[in-house]
Z-matrix of the N, CA and C atoms (Angstrom, degrees):
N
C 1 1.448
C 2 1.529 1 107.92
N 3 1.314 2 114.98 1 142.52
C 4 1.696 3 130.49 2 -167.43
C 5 1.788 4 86.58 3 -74.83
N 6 1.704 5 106.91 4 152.88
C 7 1.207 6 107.57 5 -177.41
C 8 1.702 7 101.58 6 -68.61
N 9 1.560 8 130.48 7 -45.97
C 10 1.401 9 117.39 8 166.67
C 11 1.461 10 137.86 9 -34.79
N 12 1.296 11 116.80 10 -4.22
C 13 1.192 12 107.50 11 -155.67
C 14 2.012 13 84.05 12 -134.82
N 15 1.101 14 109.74 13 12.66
C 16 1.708 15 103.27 14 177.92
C 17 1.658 16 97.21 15 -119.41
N 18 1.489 17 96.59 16 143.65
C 19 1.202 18 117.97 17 165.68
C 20 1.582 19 128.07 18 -28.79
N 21 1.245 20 129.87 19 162.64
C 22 1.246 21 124.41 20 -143.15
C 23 1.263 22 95.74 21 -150.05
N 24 1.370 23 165.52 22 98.31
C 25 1.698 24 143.90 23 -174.87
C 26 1.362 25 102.41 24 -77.25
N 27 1.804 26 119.04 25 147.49
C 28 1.131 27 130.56 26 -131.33
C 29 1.875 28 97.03 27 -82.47
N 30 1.693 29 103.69 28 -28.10
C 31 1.427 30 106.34 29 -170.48
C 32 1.327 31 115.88 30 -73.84
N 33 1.838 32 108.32 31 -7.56
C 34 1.863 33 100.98 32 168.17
C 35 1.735 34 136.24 33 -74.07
N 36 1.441 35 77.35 34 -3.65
C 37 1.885 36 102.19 35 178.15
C 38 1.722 37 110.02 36 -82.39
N 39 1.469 38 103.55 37 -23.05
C 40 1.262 39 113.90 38 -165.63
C 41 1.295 40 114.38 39 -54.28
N 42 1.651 41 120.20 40 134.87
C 43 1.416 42 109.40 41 -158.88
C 44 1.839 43 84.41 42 -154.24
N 45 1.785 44 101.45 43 131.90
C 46 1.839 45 111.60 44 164.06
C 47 1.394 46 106.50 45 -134.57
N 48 1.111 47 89.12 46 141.29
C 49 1.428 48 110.02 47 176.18
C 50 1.460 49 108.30 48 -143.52
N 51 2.065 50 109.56 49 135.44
C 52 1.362 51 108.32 50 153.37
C 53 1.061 52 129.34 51 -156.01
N 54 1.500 53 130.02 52 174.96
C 55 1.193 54 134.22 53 -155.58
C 56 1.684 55 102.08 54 -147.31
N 57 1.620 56 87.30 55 147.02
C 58 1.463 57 82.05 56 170.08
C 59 1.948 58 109.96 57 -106.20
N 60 1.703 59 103.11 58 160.18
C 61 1.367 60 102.73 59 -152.51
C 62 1.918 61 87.40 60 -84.10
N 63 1.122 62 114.41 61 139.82
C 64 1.776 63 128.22 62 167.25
C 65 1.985 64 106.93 63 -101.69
N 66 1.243 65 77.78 64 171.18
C 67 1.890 66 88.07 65 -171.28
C 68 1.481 67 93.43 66 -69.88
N 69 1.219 68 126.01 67 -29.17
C 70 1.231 69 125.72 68 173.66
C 71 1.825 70 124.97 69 -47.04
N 72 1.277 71 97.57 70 0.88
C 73 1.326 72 102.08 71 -159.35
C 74 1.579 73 114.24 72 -123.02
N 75 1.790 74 97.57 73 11.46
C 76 1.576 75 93.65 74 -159.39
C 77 1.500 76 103.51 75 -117.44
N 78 1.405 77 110.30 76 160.05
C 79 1.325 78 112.79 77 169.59
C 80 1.453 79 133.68 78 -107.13
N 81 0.635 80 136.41 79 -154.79
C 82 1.783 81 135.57 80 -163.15
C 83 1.295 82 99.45 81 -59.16
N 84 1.534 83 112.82 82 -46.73
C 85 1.651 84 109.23 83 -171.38
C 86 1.490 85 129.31 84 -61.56
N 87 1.190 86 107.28 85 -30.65
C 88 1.395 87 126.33 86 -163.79
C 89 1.543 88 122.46 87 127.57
N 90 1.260 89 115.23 88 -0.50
C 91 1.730 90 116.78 89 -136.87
C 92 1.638 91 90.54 90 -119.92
N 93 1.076 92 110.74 91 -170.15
C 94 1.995 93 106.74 92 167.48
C 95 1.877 94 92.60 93 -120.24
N 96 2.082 95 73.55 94 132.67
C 97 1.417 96 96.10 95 -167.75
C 98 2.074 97 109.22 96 -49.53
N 99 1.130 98 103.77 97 162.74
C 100 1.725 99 111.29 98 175.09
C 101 1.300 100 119.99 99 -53.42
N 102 1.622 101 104.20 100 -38.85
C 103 1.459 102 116.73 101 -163.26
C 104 1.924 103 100.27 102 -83.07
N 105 1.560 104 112.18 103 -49.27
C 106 1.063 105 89.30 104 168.25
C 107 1.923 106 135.97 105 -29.55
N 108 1.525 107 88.71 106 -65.03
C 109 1.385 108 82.57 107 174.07
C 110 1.802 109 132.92 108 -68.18
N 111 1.439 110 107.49 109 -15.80
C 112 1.477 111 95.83 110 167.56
C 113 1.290 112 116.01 111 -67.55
N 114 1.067 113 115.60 112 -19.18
C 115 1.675 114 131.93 113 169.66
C 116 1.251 115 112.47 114 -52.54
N 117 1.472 116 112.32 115 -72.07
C 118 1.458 117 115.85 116 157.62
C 119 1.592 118 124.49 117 -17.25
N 120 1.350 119 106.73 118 -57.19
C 121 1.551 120 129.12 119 -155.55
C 122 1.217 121 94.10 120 -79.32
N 123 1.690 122 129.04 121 -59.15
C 124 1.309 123 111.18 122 175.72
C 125 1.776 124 124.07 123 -63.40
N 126 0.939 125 127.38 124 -10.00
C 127 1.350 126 131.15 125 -154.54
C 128 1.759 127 81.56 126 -102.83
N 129 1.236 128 135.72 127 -48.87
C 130 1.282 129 109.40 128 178.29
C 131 1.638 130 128.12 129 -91.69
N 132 1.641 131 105.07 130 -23.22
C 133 1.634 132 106.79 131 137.05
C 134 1.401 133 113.67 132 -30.53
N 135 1.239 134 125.72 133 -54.96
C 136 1.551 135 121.34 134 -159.05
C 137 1.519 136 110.07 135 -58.06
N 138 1.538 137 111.12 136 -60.75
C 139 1.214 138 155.94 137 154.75
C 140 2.056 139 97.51 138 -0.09
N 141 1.451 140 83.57 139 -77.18
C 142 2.037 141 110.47 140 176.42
C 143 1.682 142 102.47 141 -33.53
N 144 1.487 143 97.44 142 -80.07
C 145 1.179 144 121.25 143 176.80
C 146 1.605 145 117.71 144 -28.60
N 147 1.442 146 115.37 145 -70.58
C 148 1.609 147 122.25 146 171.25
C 149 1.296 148 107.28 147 -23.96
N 150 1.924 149 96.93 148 -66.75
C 151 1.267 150 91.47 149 -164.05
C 152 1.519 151 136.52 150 -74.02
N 153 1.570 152 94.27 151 -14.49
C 154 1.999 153 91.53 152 -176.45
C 155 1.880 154 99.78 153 -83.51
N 156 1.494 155 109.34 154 -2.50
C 157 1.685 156 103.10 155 -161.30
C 158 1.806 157 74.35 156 -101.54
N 159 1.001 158 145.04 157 -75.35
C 160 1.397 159 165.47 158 -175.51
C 161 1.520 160 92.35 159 111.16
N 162 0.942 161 98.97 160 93.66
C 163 1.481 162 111.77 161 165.73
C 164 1.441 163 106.63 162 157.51
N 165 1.403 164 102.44 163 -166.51
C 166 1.743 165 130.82 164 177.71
C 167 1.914 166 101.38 165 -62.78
N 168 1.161 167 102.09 166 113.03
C 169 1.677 168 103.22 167 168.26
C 170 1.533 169 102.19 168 -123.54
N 171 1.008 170 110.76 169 126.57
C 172 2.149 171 119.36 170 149.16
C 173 1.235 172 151.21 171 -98.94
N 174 1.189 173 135.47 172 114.05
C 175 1.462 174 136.23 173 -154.57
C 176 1.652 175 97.93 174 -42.26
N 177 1.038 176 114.57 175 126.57
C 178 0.860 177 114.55 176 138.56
C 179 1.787 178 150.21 177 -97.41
N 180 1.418 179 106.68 178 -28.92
C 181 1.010 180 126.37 179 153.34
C 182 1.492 181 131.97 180 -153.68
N 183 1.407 182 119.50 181 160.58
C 184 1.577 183 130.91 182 167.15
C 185 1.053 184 122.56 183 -67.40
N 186 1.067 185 156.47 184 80.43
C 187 1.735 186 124.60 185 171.69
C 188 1.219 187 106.27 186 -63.13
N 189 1.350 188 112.36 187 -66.35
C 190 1.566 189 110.79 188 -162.18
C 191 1.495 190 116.71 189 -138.95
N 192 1.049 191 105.26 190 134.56
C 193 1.752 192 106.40 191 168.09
C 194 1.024 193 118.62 192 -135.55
N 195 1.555 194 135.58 193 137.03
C 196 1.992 195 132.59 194 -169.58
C 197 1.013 196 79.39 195 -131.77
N 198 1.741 197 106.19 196 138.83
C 199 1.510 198 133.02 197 155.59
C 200 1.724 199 92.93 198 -68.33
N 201 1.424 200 148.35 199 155.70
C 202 1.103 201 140.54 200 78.10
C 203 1.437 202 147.20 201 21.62
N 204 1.699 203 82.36 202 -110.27
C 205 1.336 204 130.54 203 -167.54
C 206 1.332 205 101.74 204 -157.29
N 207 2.019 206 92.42 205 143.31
C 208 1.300 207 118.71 206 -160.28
C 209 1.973 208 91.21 207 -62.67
N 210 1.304 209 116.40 208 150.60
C 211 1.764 210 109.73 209 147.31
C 212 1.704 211 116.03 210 -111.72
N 213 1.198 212 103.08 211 148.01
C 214 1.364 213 111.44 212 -164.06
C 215 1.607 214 109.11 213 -122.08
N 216 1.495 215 120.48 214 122.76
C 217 1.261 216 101.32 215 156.47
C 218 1.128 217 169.71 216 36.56
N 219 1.434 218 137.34 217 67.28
C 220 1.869 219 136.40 218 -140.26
C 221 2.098 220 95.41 219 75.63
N 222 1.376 221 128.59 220 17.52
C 223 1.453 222 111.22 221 -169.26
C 224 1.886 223 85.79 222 -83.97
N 225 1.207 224 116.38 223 146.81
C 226 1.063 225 112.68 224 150.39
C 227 1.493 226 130.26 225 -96.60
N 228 1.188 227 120.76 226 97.50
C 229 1.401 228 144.67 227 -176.78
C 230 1.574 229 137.85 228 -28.49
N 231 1.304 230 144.31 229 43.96
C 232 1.496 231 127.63 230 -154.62
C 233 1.242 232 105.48 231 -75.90
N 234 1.440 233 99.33 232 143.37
C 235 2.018 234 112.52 233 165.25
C 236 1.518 235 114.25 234 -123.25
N 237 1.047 236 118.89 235 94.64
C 238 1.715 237 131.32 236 175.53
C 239 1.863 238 96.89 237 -100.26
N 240 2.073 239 92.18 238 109.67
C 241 1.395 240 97.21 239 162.82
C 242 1.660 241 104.32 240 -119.02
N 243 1.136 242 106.21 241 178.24
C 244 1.423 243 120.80 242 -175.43
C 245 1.647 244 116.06 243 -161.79
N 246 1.666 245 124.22 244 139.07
C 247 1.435 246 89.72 245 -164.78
C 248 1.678 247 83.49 246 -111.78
N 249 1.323 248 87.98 247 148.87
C 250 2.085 249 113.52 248 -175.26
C 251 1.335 250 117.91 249 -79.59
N 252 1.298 251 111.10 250 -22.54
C 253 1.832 252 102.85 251 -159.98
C 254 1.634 253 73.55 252 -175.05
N 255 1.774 254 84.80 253 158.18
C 256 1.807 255 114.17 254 -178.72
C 257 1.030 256 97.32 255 -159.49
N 258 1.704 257 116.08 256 133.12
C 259 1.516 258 134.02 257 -175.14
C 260 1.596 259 90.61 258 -117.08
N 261 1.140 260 114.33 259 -147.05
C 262 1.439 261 113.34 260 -155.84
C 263 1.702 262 107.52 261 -85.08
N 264 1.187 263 129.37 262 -47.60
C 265 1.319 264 149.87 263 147.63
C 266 1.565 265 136.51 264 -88.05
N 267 1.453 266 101.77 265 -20.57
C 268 1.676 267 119.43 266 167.37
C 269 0.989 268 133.65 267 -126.56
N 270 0.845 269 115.34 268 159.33
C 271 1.612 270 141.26 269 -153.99
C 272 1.614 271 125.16 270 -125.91
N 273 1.480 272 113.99 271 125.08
C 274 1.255 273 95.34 272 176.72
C 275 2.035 274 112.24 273 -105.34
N 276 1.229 275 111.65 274 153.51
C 277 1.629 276 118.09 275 175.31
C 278 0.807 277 140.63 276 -114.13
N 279 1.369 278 129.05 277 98.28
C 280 1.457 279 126.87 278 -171.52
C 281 1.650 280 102.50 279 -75.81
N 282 1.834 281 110.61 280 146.11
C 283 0.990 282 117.42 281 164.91
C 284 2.020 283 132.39 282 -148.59
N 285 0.885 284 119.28 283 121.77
C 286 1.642 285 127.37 284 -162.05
C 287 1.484 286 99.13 285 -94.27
N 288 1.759 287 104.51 286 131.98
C 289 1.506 288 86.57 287 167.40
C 290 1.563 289 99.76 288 -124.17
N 291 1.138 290 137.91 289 131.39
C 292 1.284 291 142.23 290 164.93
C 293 1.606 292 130.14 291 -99.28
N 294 1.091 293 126.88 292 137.47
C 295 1.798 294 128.63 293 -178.91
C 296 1.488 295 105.98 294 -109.92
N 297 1.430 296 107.97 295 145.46
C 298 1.500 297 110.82 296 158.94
C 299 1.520 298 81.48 297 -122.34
N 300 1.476 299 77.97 298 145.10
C 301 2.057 300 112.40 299 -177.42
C 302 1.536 301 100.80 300 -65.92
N 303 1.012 302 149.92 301 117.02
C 304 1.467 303 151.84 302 124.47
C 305 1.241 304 128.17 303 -2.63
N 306 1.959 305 101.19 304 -37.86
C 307 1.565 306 102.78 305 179.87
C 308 2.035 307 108.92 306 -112.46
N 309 1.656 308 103.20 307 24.52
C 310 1.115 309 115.99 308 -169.36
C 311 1.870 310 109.46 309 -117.48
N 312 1.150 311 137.01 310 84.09
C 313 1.022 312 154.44 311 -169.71
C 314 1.698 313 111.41 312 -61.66
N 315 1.361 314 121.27 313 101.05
C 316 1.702 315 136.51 314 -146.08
C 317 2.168 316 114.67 315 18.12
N 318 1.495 317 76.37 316 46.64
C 319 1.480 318 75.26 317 170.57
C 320 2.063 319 105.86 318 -76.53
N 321 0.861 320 110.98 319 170.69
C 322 1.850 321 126.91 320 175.39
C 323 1.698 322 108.58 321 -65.00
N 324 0.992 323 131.49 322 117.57
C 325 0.963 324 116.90 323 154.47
C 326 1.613 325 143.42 324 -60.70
N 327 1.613 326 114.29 325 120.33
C 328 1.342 327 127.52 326 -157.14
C 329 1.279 328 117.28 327 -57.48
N 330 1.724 329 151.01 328 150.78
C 331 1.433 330 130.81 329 150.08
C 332 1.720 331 111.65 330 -57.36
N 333 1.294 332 121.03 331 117.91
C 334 1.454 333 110.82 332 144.11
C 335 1.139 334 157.03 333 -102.03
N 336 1.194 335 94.01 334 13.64
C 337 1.261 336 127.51 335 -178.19
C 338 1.296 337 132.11 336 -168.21
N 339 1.608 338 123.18 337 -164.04
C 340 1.317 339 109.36 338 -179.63
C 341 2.028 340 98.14 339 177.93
N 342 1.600 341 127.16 340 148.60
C 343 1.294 342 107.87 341 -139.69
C 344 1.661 343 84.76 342 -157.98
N 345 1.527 344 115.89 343 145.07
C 346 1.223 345 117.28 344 177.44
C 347 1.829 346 105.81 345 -129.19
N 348 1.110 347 157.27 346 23.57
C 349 0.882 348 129.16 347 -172.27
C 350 1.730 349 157.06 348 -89.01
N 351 0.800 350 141.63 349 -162.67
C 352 1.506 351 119.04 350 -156.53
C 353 2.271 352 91.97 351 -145.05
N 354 1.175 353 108.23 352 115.35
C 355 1.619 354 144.59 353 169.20
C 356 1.347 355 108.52 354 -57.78
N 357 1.560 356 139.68 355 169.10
C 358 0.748 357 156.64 356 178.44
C 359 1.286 358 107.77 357 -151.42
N 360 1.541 359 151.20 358 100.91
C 361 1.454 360 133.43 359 179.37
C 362 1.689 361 96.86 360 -87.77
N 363 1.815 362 115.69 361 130.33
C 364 1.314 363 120.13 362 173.27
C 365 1.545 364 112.69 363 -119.51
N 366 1.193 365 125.53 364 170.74
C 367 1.169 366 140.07 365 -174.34
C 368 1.836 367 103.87 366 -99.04
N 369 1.292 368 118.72 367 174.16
C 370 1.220 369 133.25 368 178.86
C 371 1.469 370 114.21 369 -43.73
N 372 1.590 371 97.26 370 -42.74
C 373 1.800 372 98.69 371 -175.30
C 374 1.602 373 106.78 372 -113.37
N 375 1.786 374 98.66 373 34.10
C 376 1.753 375 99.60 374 164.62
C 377 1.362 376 124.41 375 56.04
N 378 1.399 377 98.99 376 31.65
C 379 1.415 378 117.86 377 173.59
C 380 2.068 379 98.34 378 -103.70
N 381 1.396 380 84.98 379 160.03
C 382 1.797 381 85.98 380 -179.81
C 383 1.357 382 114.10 381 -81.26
N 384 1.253 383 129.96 382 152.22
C 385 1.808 384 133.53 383 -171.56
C 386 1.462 385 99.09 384 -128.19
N 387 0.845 386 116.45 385 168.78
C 388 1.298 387 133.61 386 171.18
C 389 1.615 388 125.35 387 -85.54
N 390 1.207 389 93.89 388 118.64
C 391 2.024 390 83.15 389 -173.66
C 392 1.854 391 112.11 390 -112.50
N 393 1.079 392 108.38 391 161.44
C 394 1.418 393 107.09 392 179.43
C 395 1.507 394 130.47 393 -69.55
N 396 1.167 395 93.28 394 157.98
C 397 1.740 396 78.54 395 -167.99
C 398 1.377 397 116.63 396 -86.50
N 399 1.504 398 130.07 397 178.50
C 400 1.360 399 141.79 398 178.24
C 401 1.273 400 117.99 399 -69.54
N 402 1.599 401 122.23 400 119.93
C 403 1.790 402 106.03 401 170.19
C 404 1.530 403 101.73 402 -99.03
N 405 1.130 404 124.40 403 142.85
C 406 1.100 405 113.53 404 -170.15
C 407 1.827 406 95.17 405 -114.66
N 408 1.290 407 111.89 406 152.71
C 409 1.490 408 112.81 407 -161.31
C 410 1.580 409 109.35 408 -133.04
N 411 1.378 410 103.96 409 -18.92
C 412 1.113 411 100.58 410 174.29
C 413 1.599 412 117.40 411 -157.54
N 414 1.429 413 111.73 412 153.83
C 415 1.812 414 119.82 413 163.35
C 416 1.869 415 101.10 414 -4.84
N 417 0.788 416 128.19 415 -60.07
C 418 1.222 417 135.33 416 -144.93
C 419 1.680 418 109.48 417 -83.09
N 420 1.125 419 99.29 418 -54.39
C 421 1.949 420 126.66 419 162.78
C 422 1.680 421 103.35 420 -59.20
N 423 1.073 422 129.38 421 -46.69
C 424 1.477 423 133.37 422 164.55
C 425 1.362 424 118.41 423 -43.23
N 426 1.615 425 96.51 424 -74.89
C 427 1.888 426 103.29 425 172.13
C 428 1.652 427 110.94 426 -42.94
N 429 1.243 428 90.52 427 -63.45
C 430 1.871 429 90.15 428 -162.44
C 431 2.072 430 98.37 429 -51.54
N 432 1.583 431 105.90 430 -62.53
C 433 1.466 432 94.35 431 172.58
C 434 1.834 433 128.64 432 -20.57
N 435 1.187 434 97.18 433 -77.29
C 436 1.685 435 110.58 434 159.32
C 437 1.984 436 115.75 435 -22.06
N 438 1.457 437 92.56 436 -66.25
C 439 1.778 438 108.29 437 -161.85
C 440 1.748 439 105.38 438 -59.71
N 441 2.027 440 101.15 439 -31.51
C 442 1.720 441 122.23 440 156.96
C 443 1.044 442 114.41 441 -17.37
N 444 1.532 443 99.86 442 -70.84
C 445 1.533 444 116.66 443 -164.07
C 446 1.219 445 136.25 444 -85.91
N 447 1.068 446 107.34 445 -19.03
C 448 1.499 447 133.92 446 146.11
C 449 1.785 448 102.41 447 -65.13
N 450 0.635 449 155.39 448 -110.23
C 451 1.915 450 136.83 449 -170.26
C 452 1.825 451 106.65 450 -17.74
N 453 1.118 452 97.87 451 -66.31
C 454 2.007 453 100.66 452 -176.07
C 455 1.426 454 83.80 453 -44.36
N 456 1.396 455 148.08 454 -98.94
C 457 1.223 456 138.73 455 -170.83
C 458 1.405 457 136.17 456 -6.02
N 459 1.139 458 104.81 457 -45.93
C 460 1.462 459 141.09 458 -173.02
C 461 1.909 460 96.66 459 -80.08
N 462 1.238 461 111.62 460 -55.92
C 463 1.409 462 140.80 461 -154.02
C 464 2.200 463 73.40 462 -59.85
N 465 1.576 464 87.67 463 -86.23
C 466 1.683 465 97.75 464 -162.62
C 467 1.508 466 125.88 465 -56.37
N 468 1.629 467 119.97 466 -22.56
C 469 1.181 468 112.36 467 164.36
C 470 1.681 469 109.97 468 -87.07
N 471 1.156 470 147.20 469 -1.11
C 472 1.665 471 151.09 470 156.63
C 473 1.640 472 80.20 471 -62.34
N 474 1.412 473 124.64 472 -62.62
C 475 1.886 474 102.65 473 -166.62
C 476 1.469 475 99.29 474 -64.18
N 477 1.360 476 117.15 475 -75.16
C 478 1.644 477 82.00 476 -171.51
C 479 1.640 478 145.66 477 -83.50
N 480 1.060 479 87.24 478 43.71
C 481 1.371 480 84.23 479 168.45
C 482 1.348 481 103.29 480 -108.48
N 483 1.541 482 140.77 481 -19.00
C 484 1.810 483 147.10 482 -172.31
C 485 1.705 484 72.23 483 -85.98
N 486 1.444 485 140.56 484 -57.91
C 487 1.116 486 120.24 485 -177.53
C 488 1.272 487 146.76 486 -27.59
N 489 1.408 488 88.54 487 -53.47
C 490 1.502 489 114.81 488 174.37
C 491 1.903 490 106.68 489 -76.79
N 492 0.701 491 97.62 490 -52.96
C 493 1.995 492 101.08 491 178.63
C 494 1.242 493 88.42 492 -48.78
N 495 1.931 494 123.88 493 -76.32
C 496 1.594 495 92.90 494 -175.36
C 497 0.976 496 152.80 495 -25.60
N 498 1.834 497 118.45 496 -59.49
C 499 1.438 498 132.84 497 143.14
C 500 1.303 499 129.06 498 -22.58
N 501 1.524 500 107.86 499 -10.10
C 502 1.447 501 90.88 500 -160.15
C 503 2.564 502 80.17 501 -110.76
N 504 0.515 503 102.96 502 -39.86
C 505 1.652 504 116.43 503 -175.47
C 506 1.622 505 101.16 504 -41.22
């Protein structure tokens, strides 16, 4: 079997990245704006993705993202993604974002979030490729696999069913 086409274990995708949040980053409230951090989220989603496809991957879609908790200013930021599930060319990505407080001295870093999105691996001329599939190794790689497929599910009957309503107008 070609090395593309063999399994991959889920923790080689594993990808952190962080940053700390600047005033540059805030919005009306005081807090760091939303979008910043989906920014965040995709950029180390992306990151995941590359690496379990080895190559060029593109968002293709969101499912889901929950704020938490607000992040504030001087927070220093973690992004731990990992990708969950692989269909023939896509991929889905789990992603966590966590803060340690600035004004909190070895306190734990908090959840602030939390991130679902779904990859595309493409070729040179941005066509879709084929990526390898998931080995899953443990309890943990199982669930999330599973919890995958349950969203893609979710994902393709939400399209057709606006499909079908269209059709029907």
């Amino acid at each position: 079997m070609d090395e593309q086409h063999q399994g991959r274990p889920i923790a080689d995708s594993r990808v952190t990245l962080s940053k700390i949040m600047t005033a540059v980053d805030v919005n009306l409230y005081g807090t760091v704006h939303g979008g910043v951090l989906m920014k965040f989220v995709d950029d180390v989603a992306g990151a995941a993705a590359a690496r379990h496809s080895g190559g060029t991957a593109v968002t293709a879609a969101i499912d889901e993202i929950v704020f938490i908790e607000p992040v504030r200013v001087g927070d220093l930021v973690h992004a731990y993604a990992q990708v969950n599930w692989t269909g023939n060319s896509s991929m889905e990505v789990g992603v966590k974002l966590a803060a340690e407080r600035w004004d909190e001295v070895g306190g734990t870093p908090i959840p602030v979030a939390t991130a679902y999105l779904v990859f595309v691996a493409v070729d040179v001329a941005g066509k879709p490729r084929s990526v390898p599939p998931v080995v899953l190794t443990d309890p943990d790689d199982k669930r999330r696999f599973k919890e995958a497929l349950i969203r893609r599910d979710h994902r393709l009957a939400r399209r057709a069913a606006i499909q079908r309503a269209r059709a029907e107008q």
